[in-house]
TORZA-82362 format. One record per atom (N, C-alpha, C): residue number from 1; residue in one letter; atom name; x, y, z. Coordinates in Angstrom, 3 decimals. Example, Ala and Ser with C-alpha at 12.3 -4.5 7.8 and 13.67 -1.06 7.14 Angstrom:
2
SITE	1	A	N	13.190	-5.690	7.800
SITE	1	A	CA	12.300	-4.500	7.800
SITE	1	A	C	13.200	-3.300	7.800
SITE	2	S	N	12.850	-2.250	7.080
SITE	2	S	CA	13.670	-1.060	7.140
SITE	2	S	C	12.900	0.030	7.870
//
This chain:
143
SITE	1	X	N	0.845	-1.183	0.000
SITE	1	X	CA	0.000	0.000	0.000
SITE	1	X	C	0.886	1.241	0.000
SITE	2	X	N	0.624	2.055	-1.226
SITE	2	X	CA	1.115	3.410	-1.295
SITE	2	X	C	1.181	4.408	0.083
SITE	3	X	N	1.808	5.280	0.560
SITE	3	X	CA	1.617	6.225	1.500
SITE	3	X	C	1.685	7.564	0.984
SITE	4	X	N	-0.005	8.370	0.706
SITE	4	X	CA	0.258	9.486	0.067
SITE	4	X	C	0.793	10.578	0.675
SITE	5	X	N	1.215	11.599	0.583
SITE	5	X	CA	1.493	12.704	1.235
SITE	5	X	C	1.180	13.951	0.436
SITE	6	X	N	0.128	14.712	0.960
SITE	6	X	CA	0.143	16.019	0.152
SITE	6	X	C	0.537	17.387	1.107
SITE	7	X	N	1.196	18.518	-0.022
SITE	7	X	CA	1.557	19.427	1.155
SITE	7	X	C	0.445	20.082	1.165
SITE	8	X	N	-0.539	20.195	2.369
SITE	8	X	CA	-1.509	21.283	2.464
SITE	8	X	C	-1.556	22.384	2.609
SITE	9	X	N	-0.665	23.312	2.009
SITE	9	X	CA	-0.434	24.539	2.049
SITE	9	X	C	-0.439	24.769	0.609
SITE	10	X	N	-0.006	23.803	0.299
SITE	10	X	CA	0.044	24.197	-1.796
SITE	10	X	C	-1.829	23.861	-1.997
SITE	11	X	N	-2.435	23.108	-1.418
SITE	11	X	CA	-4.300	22.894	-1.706
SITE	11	X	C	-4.835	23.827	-1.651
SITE	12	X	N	-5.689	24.450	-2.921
SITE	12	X	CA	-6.383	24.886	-2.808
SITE	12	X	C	-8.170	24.785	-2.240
SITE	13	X	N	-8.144	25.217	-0.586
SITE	13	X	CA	-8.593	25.107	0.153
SITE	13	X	C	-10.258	25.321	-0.403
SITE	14	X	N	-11.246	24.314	-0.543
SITE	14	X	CA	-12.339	25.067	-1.459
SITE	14	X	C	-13.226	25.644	0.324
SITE	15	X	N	-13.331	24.732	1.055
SITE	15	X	CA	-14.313	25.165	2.454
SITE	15	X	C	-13.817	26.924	2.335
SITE	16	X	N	-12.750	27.325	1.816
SITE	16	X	CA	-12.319	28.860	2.353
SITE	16	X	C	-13.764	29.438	1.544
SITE	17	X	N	-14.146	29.199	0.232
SITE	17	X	CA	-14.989	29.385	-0.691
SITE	17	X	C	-16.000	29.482	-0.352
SITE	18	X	N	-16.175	28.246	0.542
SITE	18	X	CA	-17.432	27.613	0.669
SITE	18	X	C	-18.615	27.770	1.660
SITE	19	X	N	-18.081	28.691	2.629
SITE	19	X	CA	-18.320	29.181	3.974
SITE	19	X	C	-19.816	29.188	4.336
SITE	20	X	N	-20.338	30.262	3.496
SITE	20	X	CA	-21.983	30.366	3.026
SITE	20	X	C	-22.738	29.337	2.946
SITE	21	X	N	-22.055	28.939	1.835
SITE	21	X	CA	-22.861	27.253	1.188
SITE	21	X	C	-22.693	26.606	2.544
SITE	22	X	N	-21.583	26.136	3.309
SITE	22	X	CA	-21.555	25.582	4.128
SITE	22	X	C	-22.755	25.871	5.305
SITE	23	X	N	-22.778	26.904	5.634
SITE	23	X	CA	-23.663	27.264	6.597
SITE	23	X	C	-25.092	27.029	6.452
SITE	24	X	N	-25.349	27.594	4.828
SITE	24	X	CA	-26.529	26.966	4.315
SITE	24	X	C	-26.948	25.340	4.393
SITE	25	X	N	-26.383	24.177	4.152
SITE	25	X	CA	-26.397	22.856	4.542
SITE	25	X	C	-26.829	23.287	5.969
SITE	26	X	N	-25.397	23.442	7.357
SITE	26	X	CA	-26.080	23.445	8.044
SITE	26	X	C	-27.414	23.963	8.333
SITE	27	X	N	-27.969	24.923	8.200
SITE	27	X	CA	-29.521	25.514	8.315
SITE	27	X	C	-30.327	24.592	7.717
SITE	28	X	N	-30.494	23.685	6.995
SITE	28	X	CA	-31.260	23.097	6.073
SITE	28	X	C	-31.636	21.325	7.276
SITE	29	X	N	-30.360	21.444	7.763
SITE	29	X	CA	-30.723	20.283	9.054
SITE	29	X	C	-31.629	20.402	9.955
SITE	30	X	N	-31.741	22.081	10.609
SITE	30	X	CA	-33.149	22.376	11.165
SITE	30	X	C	-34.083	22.952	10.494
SITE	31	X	N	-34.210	23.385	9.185
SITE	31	X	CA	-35.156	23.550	8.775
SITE	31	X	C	-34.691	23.837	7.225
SITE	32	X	N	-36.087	24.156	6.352
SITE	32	X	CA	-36.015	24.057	5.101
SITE	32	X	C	-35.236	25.341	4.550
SITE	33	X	N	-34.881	24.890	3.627
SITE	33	X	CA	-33.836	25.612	3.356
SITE	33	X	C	-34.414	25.634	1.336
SITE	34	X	N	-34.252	27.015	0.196
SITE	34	X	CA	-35.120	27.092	-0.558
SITE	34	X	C	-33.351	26.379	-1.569
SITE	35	X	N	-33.820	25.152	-2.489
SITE	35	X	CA	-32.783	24.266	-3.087
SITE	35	X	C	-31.912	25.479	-3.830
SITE	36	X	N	-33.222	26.388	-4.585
SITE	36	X	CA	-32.679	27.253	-5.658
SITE	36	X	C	-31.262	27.864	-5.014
SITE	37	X	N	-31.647	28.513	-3.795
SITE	37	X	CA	-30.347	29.231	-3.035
SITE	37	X	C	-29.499	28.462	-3.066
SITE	38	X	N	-29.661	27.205	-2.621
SITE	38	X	CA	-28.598	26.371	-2.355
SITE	38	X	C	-27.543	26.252	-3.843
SITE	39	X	N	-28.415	25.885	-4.889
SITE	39	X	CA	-27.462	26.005	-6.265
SITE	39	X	C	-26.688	27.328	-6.593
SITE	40	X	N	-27.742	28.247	-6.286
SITE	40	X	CA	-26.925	29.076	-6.649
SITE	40	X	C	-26.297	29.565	-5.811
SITE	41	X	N	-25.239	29.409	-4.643
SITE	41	X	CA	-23.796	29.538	-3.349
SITE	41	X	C	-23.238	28.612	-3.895
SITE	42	X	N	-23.461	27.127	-4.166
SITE	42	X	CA	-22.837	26.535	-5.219
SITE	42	X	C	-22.266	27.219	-6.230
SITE	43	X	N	-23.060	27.729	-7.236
SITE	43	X	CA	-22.345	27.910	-8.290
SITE	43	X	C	-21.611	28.847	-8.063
SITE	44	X	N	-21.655	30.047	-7.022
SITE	44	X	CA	-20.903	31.106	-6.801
SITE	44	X	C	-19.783	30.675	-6.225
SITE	45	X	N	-19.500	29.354	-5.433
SITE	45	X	CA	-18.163	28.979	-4.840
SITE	45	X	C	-17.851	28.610	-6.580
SITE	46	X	N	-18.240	27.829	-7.379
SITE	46	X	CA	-17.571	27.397	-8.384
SITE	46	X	C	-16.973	28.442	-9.150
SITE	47	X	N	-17.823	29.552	-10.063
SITE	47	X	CA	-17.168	30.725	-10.098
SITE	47	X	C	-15.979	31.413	-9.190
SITE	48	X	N	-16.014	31.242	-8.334
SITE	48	X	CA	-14.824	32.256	-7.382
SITE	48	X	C	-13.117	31.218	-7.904
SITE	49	X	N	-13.867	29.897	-7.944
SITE	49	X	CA	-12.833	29.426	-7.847
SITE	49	X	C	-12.126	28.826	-9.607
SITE	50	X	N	-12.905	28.618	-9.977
SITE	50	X	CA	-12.871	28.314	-11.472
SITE	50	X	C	-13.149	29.138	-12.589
SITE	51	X	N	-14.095	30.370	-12.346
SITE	51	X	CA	-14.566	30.940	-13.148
SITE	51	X	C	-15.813	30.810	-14.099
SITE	52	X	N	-16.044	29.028	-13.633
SITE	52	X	CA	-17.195	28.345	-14.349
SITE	52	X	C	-17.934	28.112	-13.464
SITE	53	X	N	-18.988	27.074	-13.297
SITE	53	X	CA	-19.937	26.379	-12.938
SITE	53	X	C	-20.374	25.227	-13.428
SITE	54	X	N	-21.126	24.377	-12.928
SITE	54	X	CA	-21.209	22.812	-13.990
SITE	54	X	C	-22.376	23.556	-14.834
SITE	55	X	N	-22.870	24.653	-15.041
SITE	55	X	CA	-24.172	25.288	-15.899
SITE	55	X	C	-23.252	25.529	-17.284
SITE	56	X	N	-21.771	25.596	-17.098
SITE	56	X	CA	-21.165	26.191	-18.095
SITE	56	X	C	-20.660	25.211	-19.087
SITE	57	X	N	-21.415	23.959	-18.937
SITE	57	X	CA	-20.902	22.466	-19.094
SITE	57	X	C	-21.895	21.548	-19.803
SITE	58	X	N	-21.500	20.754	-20.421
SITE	58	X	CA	-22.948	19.838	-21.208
SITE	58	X	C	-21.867	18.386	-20.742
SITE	59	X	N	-22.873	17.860	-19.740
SITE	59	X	CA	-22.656	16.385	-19.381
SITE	59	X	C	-21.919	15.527	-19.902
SITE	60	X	N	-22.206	15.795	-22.003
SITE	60	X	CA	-21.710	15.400	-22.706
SITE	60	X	C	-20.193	15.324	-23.086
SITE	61	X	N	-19.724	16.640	-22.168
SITE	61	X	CA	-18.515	16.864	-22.596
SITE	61	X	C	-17.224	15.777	-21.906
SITE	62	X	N	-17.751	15.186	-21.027
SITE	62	X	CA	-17.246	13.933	-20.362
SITE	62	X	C	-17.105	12.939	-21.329
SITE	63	X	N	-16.209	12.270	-20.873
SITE	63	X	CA	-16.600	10.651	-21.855
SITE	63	X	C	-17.080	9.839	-20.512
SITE	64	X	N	-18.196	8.543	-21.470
SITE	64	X	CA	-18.061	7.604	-20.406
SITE	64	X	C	-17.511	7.290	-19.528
SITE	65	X	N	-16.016	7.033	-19.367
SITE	65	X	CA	-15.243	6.666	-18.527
SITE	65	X	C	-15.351	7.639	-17.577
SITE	66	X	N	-14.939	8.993	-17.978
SITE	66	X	CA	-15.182	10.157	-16.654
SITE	66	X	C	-16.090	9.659	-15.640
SITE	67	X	N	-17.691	9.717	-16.802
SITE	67	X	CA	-18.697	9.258	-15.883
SITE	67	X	C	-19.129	8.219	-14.739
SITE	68	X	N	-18.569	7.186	-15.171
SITE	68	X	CA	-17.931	6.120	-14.442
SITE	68	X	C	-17.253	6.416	-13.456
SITE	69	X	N	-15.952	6.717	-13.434
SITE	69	X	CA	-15.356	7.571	-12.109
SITE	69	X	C	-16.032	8.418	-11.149
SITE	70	X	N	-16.505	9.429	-11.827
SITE	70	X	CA	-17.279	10.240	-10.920
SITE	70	X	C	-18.575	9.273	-10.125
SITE	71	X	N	-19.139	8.593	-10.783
SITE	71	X	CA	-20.437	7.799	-10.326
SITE	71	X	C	-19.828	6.584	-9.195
SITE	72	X	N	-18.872	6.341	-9.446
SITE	72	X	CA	-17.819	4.898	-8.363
SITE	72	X	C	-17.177	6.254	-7.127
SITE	73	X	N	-17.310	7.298	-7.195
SITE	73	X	CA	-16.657	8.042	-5.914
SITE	73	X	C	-17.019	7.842	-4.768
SITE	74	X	N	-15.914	8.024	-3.570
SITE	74	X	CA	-16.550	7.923	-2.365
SITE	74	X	C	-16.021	8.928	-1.655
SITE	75	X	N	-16.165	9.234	-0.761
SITE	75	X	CA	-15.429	10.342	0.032
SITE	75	X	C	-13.911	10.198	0.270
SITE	76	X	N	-14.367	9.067	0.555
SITE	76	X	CA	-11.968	9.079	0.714
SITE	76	X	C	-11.402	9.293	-0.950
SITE	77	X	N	-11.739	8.623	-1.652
SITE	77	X	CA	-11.403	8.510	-2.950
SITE	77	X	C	-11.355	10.036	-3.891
SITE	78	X	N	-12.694	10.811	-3.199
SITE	78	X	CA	-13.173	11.923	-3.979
SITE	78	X	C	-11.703	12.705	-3.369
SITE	79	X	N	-11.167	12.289	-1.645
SITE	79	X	CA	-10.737	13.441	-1.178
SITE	79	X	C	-8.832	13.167	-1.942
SITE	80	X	N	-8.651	11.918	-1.975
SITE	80	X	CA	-7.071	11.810	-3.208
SITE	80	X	C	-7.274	12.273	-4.281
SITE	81	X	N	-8.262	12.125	-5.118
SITE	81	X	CA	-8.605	12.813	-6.499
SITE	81	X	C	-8.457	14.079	-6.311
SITE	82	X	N	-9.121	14.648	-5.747
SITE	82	X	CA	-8.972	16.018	-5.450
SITE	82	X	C	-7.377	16.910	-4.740
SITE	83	X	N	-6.991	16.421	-3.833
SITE	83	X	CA	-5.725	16.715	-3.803
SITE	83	X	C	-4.683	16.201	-4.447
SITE	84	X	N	-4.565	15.300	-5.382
SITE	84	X	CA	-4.034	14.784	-6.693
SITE	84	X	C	-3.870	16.360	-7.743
SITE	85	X	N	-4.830	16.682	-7.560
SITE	85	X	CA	-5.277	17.863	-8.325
SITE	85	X	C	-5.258	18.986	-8.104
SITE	86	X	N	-4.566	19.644	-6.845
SITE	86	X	CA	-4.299	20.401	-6.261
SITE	86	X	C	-5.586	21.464	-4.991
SITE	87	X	N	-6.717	20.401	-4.810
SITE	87	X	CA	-7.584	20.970	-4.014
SITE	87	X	C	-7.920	19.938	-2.631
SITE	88	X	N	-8.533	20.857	-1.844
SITE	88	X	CA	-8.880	20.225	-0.576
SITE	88	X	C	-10.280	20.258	-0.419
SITE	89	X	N	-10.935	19.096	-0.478
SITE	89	X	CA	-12.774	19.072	-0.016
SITE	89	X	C	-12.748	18.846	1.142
SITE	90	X	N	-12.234	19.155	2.731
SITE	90	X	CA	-12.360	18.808	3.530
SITE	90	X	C	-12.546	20.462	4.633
SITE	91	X	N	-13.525	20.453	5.058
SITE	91	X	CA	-13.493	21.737	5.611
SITE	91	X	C	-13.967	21.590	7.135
SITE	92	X	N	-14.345	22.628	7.944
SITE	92	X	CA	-14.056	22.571	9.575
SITE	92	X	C	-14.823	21.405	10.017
SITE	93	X	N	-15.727	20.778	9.774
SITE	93	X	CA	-16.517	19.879	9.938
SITE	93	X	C	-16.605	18.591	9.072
SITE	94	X	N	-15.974	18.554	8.654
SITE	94	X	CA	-15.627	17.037	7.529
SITE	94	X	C	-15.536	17.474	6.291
SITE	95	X	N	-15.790	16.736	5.554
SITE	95	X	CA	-15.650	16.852	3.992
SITE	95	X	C	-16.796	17.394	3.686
SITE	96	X	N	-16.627	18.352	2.379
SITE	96	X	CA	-17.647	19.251	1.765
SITE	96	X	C	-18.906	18.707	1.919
SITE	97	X	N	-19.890	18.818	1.863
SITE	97	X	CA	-21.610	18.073	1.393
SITE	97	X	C	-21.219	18.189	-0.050
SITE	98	X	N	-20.925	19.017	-0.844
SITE	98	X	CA	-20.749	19.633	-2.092
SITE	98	X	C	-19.680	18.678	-3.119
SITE	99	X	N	-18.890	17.826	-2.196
SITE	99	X	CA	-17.725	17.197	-2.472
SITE	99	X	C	-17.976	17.261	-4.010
SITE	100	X	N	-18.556	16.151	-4.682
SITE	100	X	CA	-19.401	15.375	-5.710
SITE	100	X	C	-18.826	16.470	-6.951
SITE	101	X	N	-19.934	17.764	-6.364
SITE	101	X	CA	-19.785	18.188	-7.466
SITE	101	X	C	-18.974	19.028	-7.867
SITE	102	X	N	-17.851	19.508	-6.534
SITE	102	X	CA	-16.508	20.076	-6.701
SITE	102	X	C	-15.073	18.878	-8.044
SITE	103	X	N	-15.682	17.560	-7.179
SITE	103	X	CA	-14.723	16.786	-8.313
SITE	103	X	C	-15.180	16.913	-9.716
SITE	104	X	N	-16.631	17.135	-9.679
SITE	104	X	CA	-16.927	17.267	-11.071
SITE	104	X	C	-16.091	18.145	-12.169
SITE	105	X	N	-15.857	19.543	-11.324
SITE	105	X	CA	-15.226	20.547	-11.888
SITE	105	X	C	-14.200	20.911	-11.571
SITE	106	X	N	-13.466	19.873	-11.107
SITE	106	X	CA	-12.039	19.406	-10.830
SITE	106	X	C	-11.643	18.669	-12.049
SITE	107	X	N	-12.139	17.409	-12.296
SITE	107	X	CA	-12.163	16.931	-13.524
SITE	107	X	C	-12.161	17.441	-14.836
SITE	108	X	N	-13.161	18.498	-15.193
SITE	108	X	CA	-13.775	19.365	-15.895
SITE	108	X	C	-12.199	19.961	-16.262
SITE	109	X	N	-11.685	20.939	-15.402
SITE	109	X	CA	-10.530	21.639	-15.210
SITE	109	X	C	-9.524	20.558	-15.832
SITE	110	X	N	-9.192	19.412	-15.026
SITE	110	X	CA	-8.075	18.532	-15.656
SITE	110	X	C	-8.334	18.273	-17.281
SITE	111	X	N	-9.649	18.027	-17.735
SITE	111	X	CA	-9.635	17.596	-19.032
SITE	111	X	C	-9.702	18.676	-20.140
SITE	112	X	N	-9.484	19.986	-19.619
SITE	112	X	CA	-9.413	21.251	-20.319
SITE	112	X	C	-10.963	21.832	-20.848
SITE	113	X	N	-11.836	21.075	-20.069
SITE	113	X	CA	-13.135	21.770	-20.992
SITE	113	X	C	-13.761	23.105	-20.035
SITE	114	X	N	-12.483	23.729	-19.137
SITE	114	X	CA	-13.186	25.302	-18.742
SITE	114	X	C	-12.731	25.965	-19.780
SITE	115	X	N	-13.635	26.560	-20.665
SITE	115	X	CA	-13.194	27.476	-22.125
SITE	115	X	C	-14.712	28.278	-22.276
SITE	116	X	N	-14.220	29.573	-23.138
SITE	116	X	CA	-15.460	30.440	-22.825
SITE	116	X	C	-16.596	29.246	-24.318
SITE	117	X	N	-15.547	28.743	-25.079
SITE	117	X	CA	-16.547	28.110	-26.252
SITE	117	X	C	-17.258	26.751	-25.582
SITE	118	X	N	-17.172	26.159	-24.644
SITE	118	X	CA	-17.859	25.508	-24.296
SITE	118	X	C	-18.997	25.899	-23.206
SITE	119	X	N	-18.700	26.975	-22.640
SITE	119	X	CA	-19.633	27.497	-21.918
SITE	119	X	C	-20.739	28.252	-23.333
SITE	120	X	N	-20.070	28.711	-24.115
SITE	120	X	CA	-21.349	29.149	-24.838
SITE	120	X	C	-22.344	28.033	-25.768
SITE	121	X	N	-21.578	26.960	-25.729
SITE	121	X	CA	-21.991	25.761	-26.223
SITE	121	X	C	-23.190	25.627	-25.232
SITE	122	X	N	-22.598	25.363	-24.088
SITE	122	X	CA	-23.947	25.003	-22.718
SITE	122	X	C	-25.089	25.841	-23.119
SITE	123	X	N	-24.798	27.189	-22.924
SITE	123	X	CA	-25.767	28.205	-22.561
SITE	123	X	C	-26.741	28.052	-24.146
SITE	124	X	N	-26.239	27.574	-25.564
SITE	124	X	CA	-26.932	27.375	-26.283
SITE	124	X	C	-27.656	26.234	-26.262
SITE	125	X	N	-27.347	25.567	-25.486
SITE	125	X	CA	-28.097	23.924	-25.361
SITE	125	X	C	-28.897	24.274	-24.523
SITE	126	X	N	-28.617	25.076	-23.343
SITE	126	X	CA	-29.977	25.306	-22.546
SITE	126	X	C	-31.233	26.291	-22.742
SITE	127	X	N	-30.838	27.142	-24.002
SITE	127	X	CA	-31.665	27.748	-24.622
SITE	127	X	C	-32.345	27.629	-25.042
SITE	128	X	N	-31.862	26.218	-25.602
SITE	128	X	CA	-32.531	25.929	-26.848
SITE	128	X	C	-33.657	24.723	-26.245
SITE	129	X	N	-33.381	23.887	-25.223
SITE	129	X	CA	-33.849	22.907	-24.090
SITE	129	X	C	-34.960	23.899	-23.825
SITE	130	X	N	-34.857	25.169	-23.193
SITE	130	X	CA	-36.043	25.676	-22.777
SITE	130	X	C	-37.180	26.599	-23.773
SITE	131	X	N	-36.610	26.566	-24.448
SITE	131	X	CA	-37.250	27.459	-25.917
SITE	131	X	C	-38.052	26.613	-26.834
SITE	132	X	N	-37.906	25.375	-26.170
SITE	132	X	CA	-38.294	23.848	-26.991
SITE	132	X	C	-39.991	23.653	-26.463
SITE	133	X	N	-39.983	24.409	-24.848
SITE	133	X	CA	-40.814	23.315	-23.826
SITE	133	X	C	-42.127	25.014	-24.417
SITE	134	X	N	-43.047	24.040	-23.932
SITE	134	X	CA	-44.472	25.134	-24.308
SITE	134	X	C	-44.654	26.273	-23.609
SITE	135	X	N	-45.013	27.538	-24.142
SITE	135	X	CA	-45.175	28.534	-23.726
SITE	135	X	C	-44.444	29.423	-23.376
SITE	136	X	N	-43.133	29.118	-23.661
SITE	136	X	CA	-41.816	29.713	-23.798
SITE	136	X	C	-41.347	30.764	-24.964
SITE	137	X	N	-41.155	31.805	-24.590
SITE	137	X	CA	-41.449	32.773	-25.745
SITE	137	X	C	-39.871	33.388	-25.711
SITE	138	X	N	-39.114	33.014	-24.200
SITE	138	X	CA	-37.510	33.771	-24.746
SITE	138	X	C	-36.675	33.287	-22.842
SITE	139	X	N	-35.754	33.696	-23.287
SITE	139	X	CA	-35.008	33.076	-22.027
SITE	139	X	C	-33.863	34.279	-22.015
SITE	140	X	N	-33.765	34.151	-20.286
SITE	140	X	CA	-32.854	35.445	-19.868
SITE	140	X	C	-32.225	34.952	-19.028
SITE	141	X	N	-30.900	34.809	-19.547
SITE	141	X	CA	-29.727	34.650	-18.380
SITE	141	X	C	-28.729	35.742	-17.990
SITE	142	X	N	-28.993	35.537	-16.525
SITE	142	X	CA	-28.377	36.386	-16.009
SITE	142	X	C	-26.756	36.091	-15.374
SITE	143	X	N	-25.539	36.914	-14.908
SITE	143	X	CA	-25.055	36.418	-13.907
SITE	143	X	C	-24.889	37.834	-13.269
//
């Protein structure tokens, strides 16, 4: 058995990011908490830290195999992948809730698909996804 060692000072620390979101989970243990908010402190840790979001992304842009990986993760596993990669999912209270979808765009990052042409790729697929469904007359995205 390997013995990893990472220096945690070179990790980029995502809980520093994540603070909000974090707090939000907790609140959501005693009471309801509205999902929408929740995605979007998500996506704002992802932005701060990437510049993207998984919105900026078409599923597609994975291959199988990615998918596979990501879907076989576990928390210990998510947390070597991730500091493999130069980040830390582990914050004052254990590992992210968020873990999942931080490796997502950890991955994302390793396989080079943060680019402004694939984000405009997304944003045309989701345009076009909602411009499809009835009664839909135009779509406004904001950031």
């Amino acid at each position: 058995m390997s013995n990893i060692a990472f220096d945690t000072m070179a990790l980029t620390r995502i809980a520093d990011f994540a603070r909000t979101l974090s707090r939000l989970h907790a609140t959501a243990r005693r009471q309801i908490v509205d999902d929408d908010q929740i995605d979007r402190e998500f996506n704002a840790v992802c932005q701060s830290i990437w510049g993207y979001t998984t919105d900026d992304l078409i599923d597609d842009m994975l291959s199988p195999a990615d998918h596979e990986f990501l879907d076989t993760l576990d928390e210990a596993r998510a947390r070597i992948f991730a500091a493999e990669q130069g980040y830390d999912l582990v914050g004052d209270e254990g590992i992210l809730t968020d873990w999942w979808g931080y490796c997502w765009m950890i991955l994302a990052e390793q396989r080079g698909l943060l680019t402004p042409e694939n984000k405009a790729l997304a944003r045309m697929e989701m345009e076009e996804k909602y411009l499809a469904a009835p009664n839909v007359i135009g779509v406004i995205v904001g950031r």
